[in-house]
N, CA, C and O of each residue as an XYZ file, in Angstrom:
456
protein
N      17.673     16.465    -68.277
C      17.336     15.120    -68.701
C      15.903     15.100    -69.229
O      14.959     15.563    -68.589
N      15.775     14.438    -70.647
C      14.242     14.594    -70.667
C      13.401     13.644    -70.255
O      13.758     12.481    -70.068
N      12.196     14.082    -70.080
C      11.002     13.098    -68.868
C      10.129     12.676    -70.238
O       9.970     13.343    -71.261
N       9.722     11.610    -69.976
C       8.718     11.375    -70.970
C       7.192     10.601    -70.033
O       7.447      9.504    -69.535
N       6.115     10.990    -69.871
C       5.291     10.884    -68.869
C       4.470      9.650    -70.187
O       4.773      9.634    -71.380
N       3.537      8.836    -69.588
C       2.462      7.934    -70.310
C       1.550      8.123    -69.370
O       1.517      8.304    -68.153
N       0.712      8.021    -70.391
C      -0.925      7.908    -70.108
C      -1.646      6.864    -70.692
O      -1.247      6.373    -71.748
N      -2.591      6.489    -70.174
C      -3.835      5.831    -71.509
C      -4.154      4.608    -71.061
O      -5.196      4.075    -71.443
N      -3.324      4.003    -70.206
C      -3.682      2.714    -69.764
C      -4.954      1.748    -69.507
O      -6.000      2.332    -69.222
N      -4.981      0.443    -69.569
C      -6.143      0.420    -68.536
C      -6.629     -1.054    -68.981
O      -6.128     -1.844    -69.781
N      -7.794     -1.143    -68.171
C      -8.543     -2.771    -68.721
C      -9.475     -3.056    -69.649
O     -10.658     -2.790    -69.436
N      -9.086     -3.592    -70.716
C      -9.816     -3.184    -71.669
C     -10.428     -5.045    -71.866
O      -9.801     -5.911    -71.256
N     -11.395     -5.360    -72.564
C     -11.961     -6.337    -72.961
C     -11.105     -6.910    -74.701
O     -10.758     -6.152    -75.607
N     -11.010     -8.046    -74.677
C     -10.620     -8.566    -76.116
C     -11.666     -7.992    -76.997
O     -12.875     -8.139    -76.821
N     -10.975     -7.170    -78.181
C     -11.427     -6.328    -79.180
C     -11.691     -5.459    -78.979
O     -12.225     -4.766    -79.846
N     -11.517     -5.098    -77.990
C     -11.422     -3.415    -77.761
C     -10.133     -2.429    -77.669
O      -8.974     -2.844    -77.675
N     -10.456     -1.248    -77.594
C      -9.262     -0.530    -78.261
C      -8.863      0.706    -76.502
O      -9.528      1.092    -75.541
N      -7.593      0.852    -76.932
C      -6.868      1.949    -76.226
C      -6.158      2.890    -76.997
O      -5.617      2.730    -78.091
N      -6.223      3.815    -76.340
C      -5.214      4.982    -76.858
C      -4.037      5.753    -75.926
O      -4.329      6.704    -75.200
N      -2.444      5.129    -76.060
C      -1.728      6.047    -75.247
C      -0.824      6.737    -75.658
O      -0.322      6.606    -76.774
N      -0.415      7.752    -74.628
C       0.381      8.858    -75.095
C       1.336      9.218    -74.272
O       1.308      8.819    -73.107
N       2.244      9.951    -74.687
C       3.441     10.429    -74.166
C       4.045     11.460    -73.914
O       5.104     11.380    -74.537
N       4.014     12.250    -73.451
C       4.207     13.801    -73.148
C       5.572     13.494    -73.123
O       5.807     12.518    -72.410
N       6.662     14.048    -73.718
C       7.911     14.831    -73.736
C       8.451     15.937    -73.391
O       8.179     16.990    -73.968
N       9.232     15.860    -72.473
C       9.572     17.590    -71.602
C       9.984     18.248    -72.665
O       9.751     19.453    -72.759
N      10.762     17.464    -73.782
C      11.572     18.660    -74.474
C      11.306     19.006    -75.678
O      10.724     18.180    -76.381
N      11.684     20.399    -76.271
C      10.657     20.851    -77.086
C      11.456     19.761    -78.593
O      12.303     18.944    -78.232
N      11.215     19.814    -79.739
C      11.847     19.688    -80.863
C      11.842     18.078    -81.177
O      12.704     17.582    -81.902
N      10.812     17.312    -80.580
C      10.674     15.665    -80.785
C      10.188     15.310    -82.122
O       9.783     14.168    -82.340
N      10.202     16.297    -83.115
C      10.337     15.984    -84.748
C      11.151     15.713    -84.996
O      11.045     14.776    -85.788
N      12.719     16.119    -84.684
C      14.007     15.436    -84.740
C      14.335     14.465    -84.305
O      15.301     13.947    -84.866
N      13.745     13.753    -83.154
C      14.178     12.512    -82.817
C      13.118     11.479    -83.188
O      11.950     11.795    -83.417
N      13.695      9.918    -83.247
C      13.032      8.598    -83.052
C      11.984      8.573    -82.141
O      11.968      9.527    -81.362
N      11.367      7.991    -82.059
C      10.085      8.212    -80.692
C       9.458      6.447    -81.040
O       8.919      6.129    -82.100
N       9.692      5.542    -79.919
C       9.353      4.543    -79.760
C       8.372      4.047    -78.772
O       8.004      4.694    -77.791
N       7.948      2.794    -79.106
C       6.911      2.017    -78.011
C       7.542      1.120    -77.631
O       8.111      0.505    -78.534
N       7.713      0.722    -76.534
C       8.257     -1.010    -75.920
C       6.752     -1.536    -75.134
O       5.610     -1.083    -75.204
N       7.353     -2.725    -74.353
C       5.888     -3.136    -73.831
C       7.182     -4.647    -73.005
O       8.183     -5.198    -73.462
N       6.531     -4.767    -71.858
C       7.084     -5.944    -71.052
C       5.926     -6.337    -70.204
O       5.308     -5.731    -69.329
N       5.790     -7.734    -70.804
C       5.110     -8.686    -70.151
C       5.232     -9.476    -69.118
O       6.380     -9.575    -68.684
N       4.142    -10.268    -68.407
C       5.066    -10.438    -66.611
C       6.237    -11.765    -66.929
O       5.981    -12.869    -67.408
N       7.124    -11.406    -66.632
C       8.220    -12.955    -67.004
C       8.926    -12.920    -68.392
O       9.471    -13.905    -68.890
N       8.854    -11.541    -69.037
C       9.335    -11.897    -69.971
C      10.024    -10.344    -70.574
O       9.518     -9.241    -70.371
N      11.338    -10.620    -71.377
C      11.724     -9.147    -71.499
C      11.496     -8.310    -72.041
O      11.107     -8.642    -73.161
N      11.506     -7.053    -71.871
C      11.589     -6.330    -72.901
C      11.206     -6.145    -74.602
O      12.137     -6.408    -75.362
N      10.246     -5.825    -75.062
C      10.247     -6.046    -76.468
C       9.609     -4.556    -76.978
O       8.741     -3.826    -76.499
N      10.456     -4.466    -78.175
C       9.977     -3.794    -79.436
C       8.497     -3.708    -79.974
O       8.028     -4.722    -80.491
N       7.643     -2.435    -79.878
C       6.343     -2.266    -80.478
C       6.433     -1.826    -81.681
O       6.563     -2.598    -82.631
N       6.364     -0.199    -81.848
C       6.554      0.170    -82.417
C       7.637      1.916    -82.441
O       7.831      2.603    -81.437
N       8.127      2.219    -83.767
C       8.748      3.221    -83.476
C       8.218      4.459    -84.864
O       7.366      4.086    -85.670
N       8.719      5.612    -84.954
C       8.535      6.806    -85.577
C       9.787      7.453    -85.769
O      10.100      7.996    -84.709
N      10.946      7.699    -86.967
C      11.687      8.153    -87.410
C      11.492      9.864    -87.598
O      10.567     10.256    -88.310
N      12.362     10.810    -86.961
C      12.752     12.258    -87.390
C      12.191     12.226    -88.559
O      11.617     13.316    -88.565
N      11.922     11.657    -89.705
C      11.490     11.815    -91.275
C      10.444     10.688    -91.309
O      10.752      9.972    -92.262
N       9.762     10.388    -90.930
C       8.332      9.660    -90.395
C       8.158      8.452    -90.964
O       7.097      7.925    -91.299
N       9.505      7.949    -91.076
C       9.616      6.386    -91.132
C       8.837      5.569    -89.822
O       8.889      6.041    -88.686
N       8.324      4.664    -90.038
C       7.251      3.917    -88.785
C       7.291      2.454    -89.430
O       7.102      1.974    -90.548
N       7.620      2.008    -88.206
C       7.725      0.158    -88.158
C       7.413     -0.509    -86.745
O       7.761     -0.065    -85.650
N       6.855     -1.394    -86.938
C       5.737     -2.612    -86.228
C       6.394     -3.584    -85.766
O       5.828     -4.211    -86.661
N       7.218     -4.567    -85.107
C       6.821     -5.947    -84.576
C       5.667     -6.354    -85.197
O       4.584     -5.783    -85.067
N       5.911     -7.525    -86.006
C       4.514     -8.341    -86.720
C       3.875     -8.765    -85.743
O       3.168     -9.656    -86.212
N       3.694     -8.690    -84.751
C       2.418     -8.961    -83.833
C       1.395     -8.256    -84.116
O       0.288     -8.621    -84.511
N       1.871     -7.037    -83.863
C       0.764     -5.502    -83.879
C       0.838     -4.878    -85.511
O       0.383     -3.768    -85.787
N       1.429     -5.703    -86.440
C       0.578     -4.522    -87.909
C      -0.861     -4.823    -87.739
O      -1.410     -5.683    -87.049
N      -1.402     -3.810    -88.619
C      -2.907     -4.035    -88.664
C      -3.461     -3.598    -87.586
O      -4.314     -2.740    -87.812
N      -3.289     -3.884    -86.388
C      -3.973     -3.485    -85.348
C      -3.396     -2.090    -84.549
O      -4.046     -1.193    -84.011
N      -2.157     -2.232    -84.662
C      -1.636     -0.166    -83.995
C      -1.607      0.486    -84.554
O      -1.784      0.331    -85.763
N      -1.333      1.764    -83.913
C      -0.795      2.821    -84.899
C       0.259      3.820    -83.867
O       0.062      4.179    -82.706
N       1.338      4.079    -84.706
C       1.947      5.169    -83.750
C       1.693      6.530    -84.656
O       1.288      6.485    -85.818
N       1.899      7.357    -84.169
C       0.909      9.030    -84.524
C       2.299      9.897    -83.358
O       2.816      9.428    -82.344
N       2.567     11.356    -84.082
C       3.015     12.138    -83.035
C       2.321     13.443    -83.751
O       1.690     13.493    -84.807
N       2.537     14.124    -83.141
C       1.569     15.836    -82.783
C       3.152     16.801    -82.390
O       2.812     17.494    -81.431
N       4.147     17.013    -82.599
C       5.119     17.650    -82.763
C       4.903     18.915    -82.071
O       5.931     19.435    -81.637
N       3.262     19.839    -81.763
C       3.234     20.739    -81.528
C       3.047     20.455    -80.121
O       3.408     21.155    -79.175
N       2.515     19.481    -80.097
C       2.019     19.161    -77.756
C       3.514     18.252    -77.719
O       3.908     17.914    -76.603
N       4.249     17.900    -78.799
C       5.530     17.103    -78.106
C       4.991     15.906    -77.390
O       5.439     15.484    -76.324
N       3.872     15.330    -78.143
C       3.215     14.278    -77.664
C       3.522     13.319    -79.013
O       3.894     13.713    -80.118
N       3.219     11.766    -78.529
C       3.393     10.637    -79.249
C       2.156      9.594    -78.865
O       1.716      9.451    -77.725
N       1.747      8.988    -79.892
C       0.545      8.480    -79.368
C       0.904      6.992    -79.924
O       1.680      6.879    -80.873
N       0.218      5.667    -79.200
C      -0.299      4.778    -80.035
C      -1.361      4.305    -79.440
O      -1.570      4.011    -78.263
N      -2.374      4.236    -80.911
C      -3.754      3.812    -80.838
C      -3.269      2.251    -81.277
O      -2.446      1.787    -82.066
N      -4.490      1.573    -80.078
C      -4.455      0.259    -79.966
C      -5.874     -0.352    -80.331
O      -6.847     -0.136    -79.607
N      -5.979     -1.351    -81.821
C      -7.148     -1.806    -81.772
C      -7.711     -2.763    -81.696
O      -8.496     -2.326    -80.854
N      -8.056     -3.820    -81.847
C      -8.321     -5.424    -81.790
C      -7.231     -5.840    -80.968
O      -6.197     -6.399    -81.332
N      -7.656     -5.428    -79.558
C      -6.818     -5.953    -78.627
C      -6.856     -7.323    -78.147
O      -7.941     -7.895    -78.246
N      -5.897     -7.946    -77.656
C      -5.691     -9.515    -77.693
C      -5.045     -9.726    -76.311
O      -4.050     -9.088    -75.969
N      -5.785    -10.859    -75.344
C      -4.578    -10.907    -74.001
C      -3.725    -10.937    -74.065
O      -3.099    -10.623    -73.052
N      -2.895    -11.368    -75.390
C      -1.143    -11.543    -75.305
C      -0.405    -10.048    -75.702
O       0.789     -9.844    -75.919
N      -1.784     -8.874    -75.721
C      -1.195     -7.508    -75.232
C      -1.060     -6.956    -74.289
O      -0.967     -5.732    -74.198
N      -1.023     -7.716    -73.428
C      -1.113     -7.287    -71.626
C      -0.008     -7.415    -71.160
O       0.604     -8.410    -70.772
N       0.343     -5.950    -71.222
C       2.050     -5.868    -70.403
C       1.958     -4.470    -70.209
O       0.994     -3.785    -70.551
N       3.397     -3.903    -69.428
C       3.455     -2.371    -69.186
C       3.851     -1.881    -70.385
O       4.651     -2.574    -71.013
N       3.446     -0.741    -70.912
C       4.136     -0.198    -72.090
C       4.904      1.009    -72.152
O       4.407      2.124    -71.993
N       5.968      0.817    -72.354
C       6.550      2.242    -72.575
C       7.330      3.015    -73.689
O       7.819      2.540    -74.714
N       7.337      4.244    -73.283
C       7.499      5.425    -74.364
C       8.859      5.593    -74.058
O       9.263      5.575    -72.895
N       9.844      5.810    -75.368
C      11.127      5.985    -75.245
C      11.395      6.921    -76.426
O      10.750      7.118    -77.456
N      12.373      7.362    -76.035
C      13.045      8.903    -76.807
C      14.577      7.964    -77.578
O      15.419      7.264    -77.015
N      14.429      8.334    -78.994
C      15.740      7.772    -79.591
C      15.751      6.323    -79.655
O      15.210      5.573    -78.842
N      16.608      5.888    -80.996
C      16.769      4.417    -81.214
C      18.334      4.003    -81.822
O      18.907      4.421    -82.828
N      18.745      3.076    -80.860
C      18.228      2.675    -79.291
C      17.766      3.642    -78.824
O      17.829      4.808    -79.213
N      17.232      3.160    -77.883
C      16.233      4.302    -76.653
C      17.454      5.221    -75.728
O      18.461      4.540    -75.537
N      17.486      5.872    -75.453
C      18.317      6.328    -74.501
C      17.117      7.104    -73.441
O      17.730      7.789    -72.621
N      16.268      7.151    -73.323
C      15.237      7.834    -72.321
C      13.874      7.081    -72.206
O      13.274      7.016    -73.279
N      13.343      6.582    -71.290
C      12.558      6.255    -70.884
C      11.358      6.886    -69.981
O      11.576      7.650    -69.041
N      10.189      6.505    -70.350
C       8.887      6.672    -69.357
C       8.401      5.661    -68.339
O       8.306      4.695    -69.096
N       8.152      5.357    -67.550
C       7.549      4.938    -66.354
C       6.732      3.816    -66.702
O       6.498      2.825    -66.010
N       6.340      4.073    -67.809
C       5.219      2.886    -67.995
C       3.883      2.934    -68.008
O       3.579      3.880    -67.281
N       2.701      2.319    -68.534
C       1.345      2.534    -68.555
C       1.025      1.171    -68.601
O       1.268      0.514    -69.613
N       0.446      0.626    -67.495
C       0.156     -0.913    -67.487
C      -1.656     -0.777    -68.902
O      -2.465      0.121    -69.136
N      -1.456     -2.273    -69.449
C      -2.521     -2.401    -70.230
C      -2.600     -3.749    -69.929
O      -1.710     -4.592    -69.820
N      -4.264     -3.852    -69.765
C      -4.387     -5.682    -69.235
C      -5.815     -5.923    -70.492
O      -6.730     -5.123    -70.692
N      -5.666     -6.844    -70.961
C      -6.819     -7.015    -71.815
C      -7.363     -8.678    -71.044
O      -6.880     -9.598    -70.384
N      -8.316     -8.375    -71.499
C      -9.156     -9.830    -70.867
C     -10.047    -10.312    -71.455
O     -10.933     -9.618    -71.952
N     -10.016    -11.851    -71.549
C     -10.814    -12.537    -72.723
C     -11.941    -12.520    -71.981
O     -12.989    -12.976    -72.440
């Protein structure tokens, strides 16, 4: 089963930036989708951003302009840099394998504060 671990979390101030990432157990994550979700307290599940096998990349209009998703194929890592952060980005975020997702990470809480 593959594991997908997050990192990067944390408390950041309005307009300031984060960077997280995703370690993937398994080797060959150039072939697959590689997504971001994010859940806020009370509310479900939502779409960040994702990265296509052929490096198609799309946003939720909340976050254009301000994210970025990035992968590194050789560490089997996936990143998104977060910039002009806003409190209504404060939720757990997670890293998922395939779209739909079929694999999930644990989560990386991010709290921003005005």
């Amino acid at each position: 089963q593959v594991q997908l671990v997050e990192s990067g979390g944390g408390l950041v101030q309005a307009g300031g930036s984060l960077k997280l990432s995703c370690v993937v157990s398994t080797r060959g994550i150039s072939a697959i989708a590689m997504g971001w979700f994010r859940q806020a307290p009370g509310k479900q599940r939502e779409f960040v951003a994702r990265i296509t096998s052929s490096g198609t990349i799309n946003y939720t209009d909340s976050v254009k302009g301000r994210f970025t998703i990035s992968r590194d194929n050789a560490k089997n890592t996936v990143y998104l840099q977060m910039n002009s952060l806003r409190p209504d980005d404060t939720a757990v975020y997670y890293c998922a394998v395939g779209f739909p997702p079929n694999s999930w990470g644990q989560g990386t809480q991010v709290t921003v504060s005005s």
